[in-house]
DOKOL-522653 format. One line per field, with one value per residue: residue in three letters; residue number from 1; chain; y, z, x of N, C-alpha, C, O in turn. Coordinates in steps of 0.1 Angstrom, whole numbers, plus 5000, padded with zeros to 4 digits. Example, Ala and Ser with C-alpha at 12.3 -4.5 7.8 and 13.67 -1.06 7.14 Angstrom:
// residues 2
res	(ALA,SER)
n	(1,2)
chain	(A,A)
n.Y	(4943,4978)
n.Z	(5078,5071)
n.X	(5132,5128)
ca.Y	(4955,4989)
ca.Z	(5078,5071)
ca.X	(5123,5137)
c.Y	(4967,5000)
c.Z	(5078,5079)
c.X	(5132,5129)
o.Y	(4967,5011)
o.Z	(5085,5080)
o.X	(5142,5134)
//
This chain:
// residues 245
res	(UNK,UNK,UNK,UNK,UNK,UNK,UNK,UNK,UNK,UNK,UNK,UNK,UNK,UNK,UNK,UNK,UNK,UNK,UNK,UNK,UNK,UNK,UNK,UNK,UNK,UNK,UNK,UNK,UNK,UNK,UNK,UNK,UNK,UNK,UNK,UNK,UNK,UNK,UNK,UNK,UNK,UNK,UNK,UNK,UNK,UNK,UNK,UNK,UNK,UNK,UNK,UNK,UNK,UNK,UNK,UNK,UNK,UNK,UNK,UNK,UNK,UNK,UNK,UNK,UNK,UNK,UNK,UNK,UNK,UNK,UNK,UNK,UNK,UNK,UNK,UNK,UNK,UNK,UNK,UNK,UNK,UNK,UNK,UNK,UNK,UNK,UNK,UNK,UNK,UNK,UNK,UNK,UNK,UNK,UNK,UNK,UNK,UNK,UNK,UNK,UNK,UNK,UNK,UNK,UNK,UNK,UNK,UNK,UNK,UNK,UNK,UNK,UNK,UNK,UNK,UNK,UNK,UNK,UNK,UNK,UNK,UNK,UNK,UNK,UNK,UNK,UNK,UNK,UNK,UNK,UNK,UNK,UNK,UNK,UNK,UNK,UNK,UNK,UNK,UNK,UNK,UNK,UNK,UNK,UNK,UNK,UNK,UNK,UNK,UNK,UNK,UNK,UNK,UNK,UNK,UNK,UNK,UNK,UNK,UNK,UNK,UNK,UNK,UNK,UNK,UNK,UNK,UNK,UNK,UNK,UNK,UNK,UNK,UNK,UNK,UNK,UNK,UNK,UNK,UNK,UNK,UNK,UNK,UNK,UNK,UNK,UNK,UNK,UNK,UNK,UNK,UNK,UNK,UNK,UNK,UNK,UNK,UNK,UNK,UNK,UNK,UNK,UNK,UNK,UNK,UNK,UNK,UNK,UNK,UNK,UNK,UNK,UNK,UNK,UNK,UNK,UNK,UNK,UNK,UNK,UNK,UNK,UNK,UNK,UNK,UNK,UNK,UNK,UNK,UNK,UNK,UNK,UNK,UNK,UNK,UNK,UNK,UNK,UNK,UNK,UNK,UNK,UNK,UNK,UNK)
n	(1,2,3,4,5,6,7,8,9,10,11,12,13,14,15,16,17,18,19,20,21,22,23,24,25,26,27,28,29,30,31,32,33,34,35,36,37,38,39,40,41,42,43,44,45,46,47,48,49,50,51,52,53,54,55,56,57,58,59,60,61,62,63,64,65,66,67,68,69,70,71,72,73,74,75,76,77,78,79,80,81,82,83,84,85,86,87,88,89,90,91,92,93,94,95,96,97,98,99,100,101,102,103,104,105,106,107,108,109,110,111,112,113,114,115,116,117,118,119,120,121,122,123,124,125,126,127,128,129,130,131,132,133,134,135,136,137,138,139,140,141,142,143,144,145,146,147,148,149,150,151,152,153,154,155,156,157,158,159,160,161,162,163,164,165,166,167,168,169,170,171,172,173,174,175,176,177,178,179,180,181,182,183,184,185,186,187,188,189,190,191,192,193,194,195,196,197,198,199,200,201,202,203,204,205,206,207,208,209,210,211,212,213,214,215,216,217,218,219,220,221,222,223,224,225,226,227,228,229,230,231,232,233,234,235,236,237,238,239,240,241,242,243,244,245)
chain	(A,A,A,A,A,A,A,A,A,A,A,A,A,A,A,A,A,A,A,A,A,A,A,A,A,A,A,A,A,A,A,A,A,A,A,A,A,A,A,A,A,A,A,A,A,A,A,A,A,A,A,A,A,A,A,A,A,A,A,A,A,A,A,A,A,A,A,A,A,A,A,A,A,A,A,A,A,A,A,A,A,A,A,A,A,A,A,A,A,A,A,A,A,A,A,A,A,A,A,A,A,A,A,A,A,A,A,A,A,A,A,A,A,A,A,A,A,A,A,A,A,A,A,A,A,A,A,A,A,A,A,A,A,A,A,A,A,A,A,A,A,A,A,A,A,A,A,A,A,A,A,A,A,A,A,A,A,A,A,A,A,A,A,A,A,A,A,A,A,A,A,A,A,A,A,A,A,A,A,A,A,A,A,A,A,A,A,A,A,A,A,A,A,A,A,A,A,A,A,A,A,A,A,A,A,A,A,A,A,A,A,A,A,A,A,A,A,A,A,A,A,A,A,A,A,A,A,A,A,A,A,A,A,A,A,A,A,A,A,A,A,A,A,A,A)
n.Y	(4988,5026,5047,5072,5070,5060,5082,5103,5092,5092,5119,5128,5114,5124,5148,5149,5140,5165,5184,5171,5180,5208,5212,5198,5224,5245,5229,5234,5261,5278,5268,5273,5286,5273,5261,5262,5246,5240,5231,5214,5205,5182,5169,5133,5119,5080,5057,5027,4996,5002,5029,5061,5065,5081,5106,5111,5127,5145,5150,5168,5179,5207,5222,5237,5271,5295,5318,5346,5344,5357,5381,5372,5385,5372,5378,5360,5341,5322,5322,5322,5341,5337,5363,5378,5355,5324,5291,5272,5248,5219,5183,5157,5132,5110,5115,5126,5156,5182,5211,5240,5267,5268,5283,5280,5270,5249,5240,5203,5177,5168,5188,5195,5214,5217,5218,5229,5207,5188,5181,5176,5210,5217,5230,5241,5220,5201,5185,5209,5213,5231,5239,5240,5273,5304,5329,5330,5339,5347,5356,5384,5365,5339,5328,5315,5324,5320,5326,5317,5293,5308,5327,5362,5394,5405,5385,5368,5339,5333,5296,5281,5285,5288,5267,5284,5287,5289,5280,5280,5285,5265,5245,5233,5208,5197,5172,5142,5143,5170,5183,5209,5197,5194,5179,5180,5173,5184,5217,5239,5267,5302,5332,5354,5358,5361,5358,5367,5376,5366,5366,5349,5331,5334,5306,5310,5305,5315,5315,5323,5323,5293,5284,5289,5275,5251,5250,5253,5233,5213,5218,5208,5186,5176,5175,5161,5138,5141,5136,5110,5099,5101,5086,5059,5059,5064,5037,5020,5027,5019,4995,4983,4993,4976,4954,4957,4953)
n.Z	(5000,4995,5011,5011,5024,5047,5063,5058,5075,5100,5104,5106,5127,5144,5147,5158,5178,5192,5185,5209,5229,5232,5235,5256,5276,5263,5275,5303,5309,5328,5353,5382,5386,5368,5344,5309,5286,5264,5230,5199,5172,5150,5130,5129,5125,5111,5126,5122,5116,5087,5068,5083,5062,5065,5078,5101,5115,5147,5176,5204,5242,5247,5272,5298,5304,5323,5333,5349,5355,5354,5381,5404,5421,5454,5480,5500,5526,5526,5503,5481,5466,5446,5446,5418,5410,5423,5443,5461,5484,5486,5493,5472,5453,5457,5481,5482,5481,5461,5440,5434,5426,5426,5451,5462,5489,5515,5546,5558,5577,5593,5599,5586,5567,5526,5492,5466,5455,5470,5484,5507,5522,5531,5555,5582,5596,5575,5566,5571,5600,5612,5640,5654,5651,5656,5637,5604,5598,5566,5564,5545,5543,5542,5570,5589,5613,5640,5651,5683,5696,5713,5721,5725,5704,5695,5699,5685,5675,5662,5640,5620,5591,5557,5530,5513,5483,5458,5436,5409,5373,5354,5368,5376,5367,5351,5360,5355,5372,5369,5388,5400,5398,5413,5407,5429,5449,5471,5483,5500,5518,5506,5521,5505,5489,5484,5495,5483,5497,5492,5473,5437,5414,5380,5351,5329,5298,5270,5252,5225,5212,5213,5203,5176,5173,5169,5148,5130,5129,5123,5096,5088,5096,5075,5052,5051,5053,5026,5016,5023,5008,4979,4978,4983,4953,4940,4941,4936,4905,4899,4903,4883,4857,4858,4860,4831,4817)
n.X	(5008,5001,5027,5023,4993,4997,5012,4998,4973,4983,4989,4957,4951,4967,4958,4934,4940,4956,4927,4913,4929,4929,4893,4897,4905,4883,4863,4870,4869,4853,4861,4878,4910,4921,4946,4952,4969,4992,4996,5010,5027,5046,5071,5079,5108,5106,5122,5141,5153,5165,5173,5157,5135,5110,5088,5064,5038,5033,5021,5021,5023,5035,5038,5022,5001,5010,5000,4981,4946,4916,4908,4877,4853,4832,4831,4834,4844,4859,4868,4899,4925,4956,4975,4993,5027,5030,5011,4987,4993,4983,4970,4977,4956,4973,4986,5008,5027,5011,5001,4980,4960,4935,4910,4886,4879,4868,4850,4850,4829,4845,4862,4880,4901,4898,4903,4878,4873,4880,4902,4929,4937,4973,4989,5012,5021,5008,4977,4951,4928,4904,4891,4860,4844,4830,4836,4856,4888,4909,4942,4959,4988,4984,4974,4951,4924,4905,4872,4863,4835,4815,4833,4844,4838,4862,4879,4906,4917,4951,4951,4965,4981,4981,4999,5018,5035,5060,5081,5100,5089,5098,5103,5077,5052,5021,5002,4987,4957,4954,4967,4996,5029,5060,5094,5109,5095,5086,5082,5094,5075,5066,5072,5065,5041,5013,4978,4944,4913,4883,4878,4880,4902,4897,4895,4919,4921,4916,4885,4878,4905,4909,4887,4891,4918,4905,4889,4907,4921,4906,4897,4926,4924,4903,4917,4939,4921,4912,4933,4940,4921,4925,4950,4938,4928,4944,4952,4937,4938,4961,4961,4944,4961,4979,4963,4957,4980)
ca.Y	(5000,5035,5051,5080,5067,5061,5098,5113,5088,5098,5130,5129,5110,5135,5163,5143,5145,5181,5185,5166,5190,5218,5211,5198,5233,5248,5229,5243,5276,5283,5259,5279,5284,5262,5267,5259,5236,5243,5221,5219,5197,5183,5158,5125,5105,5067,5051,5017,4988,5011,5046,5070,5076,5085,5116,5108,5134,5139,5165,5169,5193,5212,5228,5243,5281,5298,5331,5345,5340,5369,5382,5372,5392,5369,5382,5344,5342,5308,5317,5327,5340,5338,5376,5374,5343,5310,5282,5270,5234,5206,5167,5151,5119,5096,5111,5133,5174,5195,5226,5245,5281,5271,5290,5281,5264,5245,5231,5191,5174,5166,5203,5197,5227,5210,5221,5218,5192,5180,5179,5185,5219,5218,5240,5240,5210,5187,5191,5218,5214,5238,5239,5247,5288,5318,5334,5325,5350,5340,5370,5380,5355,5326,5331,5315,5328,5323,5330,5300,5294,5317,5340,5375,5395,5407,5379,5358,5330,5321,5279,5272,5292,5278,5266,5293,5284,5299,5275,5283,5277,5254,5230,5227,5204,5195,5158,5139,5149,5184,5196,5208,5189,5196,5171,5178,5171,5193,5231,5253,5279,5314,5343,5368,5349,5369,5359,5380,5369,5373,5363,5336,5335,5323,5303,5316,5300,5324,5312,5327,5316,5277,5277,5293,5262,5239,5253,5253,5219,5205,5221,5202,5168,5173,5177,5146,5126,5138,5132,5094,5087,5101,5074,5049,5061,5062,5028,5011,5028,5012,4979,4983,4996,4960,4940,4953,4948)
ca.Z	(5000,4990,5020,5014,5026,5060,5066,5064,5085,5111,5106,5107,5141,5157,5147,5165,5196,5191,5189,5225,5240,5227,5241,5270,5280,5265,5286,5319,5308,5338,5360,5387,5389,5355,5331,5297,5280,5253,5222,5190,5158,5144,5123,5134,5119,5117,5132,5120,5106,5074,5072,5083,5053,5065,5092,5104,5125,5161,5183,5221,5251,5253,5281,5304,5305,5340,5330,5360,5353,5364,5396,5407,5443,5458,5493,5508,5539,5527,5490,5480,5455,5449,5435,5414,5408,5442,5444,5471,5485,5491,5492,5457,5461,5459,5493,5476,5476,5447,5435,5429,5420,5429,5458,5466,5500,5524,5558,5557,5589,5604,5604,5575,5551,5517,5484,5460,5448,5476,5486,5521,5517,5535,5565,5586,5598,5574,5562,5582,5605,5621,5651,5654,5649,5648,5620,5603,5590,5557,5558,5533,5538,5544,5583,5597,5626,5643,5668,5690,5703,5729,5727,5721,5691,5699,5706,5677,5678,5648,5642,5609,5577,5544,5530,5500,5480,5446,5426,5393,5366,5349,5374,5376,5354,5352,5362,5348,5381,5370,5396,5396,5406,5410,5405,5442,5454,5481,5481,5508,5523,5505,5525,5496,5481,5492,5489,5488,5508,5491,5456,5435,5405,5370,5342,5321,5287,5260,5243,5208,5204,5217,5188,5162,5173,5166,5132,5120,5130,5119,5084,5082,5092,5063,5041,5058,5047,5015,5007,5018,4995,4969,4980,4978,4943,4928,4943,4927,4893,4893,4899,4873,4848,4859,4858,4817,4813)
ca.X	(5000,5011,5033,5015,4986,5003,5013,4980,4964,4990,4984,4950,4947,4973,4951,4922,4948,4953,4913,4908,4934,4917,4886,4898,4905,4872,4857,4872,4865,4845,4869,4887,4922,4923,4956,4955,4974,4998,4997,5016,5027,5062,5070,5091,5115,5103,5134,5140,5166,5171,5170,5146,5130,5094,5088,5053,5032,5030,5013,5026,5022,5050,5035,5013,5000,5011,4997,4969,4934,4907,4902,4865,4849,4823,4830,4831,4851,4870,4873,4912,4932,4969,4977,5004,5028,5024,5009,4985,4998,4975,4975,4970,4951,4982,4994,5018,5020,5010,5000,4965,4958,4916,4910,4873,4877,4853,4856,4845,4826,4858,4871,4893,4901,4892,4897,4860,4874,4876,4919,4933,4947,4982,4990,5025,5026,5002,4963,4948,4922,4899,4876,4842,4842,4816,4843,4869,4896,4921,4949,4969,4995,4973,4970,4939,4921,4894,4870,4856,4827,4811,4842,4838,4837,4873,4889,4905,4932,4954,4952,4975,4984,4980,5017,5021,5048,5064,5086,5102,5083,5103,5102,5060,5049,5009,4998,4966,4948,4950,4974,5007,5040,5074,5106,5113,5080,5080,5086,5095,5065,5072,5066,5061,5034,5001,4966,4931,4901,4866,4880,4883,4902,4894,4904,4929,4913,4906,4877,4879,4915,4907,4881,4903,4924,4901,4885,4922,4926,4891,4901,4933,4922,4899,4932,4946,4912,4911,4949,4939,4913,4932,4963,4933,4921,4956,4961,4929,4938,4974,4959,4939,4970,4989,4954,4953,4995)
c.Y	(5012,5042,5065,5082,5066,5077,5102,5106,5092,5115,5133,5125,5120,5146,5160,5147,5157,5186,5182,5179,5202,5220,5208,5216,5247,5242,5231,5262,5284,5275,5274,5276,5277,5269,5258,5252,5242,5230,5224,5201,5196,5169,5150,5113,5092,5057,5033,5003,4992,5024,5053,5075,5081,5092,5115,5121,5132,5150,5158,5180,5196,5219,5233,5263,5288,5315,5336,5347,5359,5372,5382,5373,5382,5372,5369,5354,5332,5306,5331,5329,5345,5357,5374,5362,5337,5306,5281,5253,5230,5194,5159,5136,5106,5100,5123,5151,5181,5208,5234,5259,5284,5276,5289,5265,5260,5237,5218,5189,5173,5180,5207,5205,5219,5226,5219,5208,5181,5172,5183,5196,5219,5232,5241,5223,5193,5192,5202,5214,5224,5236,5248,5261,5296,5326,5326,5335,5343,5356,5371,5373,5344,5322,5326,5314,5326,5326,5319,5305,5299,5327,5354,5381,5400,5400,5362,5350,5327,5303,5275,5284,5284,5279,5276,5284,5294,5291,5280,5276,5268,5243,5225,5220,5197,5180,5155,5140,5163,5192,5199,5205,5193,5183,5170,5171,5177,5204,5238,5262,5296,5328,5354,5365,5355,5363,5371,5372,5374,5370,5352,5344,5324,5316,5311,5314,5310,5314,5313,5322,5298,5274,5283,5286,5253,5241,5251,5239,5211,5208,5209,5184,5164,5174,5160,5138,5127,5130,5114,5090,5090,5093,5064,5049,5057,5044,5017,5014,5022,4998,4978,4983,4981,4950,4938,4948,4934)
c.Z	(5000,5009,5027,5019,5046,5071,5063,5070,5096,5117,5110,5122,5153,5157,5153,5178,5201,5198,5208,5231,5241,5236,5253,5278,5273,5280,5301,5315,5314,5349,5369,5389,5373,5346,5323,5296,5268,5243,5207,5182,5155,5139,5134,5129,5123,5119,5128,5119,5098,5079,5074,5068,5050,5074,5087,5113,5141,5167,5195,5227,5255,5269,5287,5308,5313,5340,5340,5347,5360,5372,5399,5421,5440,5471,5504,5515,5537,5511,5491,5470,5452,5439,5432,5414,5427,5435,5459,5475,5489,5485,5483,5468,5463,5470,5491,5476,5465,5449,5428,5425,5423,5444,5468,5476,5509,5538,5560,5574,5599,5608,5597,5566,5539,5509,5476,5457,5459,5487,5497,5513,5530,5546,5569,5590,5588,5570,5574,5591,5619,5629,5648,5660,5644,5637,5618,5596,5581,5559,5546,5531,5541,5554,5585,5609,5625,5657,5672,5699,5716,5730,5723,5706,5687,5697,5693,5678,5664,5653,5632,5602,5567,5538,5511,5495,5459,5440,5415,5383,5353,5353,5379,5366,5360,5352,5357,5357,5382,5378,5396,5404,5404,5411,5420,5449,5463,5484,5494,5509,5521,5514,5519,5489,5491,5481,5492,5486,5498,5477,5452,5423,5391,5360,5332,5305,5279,5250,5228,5207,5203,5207,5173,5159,5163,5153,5128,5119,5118,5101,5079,5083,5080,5050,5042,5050,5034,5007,5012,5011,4979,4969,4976,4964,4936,4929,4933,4913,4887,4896,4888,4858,4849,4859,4837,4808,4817)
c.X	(5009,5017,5026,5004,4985,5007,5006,4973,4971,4988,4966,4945,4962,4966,4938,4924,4945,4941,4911,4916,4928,4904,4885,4898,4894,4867,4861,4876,4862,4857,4880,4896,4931,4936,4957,4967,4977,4996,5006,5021,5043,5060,5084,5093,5106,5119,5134,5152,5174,5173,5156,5141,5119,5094,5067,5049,5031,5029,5021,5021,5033,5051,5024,5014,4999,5004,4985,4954,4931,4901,4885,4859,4838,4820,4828,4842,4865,4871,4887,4916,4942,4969,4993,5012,5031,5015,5002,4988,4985,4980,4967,4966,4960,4990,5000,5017,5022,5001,4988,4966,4938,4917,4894,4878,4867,4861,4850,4838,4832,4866,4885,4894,4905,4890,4883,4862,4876,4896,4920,4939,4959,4987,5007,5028,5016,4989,4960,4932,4919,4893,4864,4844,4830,4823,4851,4878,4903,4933,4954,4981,4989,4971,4959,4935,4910,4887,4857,4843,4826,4818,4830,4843,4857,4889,4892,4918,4936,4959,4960,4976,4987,4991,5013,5030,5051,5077,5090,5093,5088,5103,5089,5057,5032,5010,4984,4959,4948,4958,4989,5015,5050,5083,5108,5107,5073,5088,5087,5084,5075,5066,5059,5049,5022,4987,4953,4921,4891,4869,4885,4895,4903,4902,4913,4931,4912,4900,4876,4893,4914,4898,4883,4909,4919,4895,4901,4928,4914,4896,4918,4935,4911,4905,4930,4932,4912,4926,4949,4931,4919,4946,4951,4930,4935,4963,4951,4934,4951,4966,4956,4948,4972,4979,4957,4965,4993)
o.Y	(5012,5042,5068,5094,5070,5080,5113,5112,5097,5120,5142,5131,5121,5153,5170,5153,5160,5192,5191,5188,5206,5229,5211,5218,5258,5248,5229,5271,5296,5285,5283,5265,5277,5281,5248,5252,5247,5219,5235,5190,5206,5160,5154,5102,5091,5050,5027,5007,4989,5029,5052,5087,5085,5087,5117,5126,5122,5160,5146,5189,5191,5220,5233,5268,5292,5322,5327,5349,5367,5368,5392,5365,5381,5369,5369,5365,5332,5295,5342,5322,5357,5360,5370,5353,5343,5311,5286,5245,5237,5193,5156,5131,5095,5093,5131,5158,5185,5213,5233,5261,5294,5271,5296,5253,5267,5232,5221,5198,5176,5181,5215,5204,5212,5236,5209,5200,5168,5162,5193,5194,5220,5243,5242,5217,5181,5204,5203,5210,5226,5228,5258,5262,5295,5330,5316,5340,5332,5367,5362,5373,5339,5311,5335,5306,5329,5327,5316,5316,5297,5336,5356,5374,5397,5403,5352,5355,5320,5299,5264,5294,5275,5291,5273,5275,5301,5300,5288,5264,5264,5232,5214,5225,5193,5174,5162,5135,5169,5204,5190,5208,5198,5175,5159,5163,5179,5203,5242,5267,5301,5332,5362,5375,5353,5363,5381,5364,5387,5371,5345,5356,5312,5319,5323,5319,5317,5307,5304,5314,5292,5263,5281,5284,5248,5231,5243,5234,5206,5198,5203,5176,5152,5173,5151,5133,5116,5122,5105,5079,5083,5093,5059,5038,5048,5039,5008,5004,5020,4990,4972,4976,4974,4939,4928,4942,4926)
o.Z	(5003,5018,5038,5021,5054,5083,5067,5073,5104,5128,5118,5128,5165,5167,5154,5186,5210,5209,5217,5238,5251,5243,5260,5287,5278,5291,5309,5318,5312,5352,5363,5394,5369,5342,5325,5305,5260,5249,5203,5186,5156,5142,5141,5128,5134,5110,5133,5125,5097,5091,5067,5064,5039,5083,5076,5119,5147,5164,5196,5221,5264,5275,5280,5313,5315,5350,5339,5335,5366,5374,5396,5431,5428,5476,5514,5513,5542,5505,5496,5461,5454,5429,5439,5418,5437,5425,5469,5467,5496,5477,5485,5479,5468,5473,5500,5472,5461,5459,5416,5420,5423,5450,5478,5472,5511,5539,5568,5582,5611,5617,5598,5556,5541,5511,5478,5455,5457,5493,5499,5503,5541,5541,5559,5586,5592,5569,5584,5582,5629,5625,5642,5672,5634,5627,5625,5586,5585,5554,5538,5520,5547,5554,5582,5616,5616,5668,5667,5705,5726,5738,5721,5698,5676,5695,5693,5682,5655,5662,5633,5607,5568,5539,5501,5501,5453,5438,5411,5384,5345,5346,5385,5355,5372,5344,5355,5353,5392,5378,5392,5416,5393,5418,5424,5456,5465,5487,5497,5498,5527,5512,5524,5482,5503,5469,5500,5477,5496,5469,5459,5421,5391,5358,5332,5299,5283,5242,5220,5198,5193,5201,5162,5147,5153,5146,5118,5112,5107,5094,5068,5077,5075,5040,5036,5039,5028,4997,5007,5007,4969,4959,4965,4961,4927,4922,4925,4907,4875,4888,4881,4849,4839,4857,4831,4797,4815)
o.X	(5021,5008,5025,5001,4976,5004,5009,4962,4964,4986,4965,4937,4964,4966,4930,4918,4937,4941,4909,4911,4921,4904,4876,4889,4897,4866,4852,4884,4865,4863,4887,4897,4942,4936,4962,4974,4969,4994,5008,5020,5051,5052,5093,5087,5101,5124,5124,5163,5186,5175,5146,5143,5115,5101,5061,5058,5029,5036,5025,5015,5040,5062,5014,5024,4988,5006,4976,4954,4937,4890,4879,4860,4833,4809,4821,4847,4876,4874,4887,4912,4942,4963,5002,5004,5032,5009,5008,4982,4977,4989,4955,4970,4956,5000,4998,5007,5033,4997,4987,4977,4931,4926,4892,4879,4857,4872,4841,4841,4829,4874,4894,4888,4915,4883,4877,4853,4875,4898,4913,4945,4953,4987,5015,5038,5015,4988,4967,4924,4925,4884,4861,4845,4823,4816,4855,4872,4907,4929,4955,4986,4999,4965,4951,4940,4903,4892,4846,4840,4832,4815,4818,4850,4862,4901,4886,4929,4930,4966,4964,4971,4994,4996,5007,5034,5045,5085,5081,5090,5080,5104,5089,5059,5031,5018,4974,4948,4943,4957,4996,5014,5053,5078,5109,5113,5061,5100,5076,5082,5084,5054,5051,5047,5021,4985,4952,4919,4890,4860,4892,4897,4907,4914,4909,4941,4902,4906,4873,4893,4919,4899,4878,4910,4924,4895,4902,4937,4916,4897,4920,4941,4910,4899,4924,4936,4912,4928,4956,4931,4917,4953,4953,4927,4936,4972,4956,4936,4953,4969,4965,4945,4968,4982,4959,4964,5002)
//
């Protein structure tokens, strides 16, 4: 079968790839904290016994988009948002500490600070856990205080501070649970690293470029199909030549 036939189905199912990434990051468009996903195209040698003499298609993520999202006021008490570049630590579900930027916090039954999704968020010494409080304060370095039952209005205690941190961004890299990891695994608590109480902040997605993507894509796996039925067409009409030879 013709060779050429092989290189645009390649291409065609990387540009399928492409597409999912794409979309993947539509759809967290609304998703707080959410960073885009780089994507992109290169050809690659097919490495073999002989010589390379076929470069096949192949999409990758070269990266992820660290760029801030948009400050959103809701005036909660336990929603956060990193200003400028940090990282809020919490405990991915394999145990392990990574790295969020979602800021919409809850306290579980147990008194656990819980990202929405549902993650311990990380304190000084370990998840955080609060007691049963009439407020609760976040400062701006991630200070929490509160004020216990029965006290007075006056009278507030700080119980942990949420572990900030600030990494280079070279050494974050995005995991398939969405959050981010470093090579070290565990980062140091940065002091400079300030959040603000009463806000969230949003995806970082532009919509009109993400479906600019994908029309430009969608157009060129309709290349790719055509340029295989034209490998099948020229392949029936040579049979045909060597059926009448």
């Amino acid at each position: 079968m013709d060779k050429s036939l092989y290189i645009s189905m390649t291409g065609a199912s990387q540009n399928a790839l492409a597409q999912r990434s794409h979309a993947n990051n539509l759809a967290n468009l609304t998703t707080t904290g959410f960073r885009r996903d780089f994507e992109q195209a290169r050809s690659m040698p097919v490495f073999g016994d002989g010589y390379a003499t076929r470069a096949y298609a192949m999409t990758e993520r070269p990266g992820t988009d660290l760029s801030s999202g948009t400050m959103i006021e809701t005036g909660r008490e336990l929603d956060v948002a990193v200003q400028g570049e940090g990282w809020i630590a919490v405990q991915a579900p394999d145990g392990s500490e990574a790295y969020t930027r979602a800021g919409s916090l809850n306290i579980d039954a147990f008194g656990i600070l819980r990202t929405s999704g549902g993650l311990p968020v990380l304190g000084n010494g370990g998840p955080i856990a609060i007691p049963p409080a009439e407020k609760i304060e976040i400062g701006s370095d991630g200070t929490i205080s509160i004020r216990a039952l029965g006290e007075g209005p006056a009278v507030m205690a700080e119980v942990d501070r949420i572990k900030l941190v600030n990494p280079p961004a070279a050494a974050l890299e995005k995991g398939e649970d969405g959050l981010m990891h470093t090579q070290a695994g565990e980062e140091l608590a940065d002091g400079a690293v300030q959040v603000a109480t009463g806000f969230l902040e949003g995806s970082n997605v532009n919509a009109v470029e993400e479906m600019t993507a994908m029309l430009s894509l969608a157009r060129q796996f309709e290349l790719h199909i055509k340029m295989m039925r034209t490998a099948d067409e020229n392949a029936q009409v040579t049979d045909r030549i060597l059926q009448m030879s």
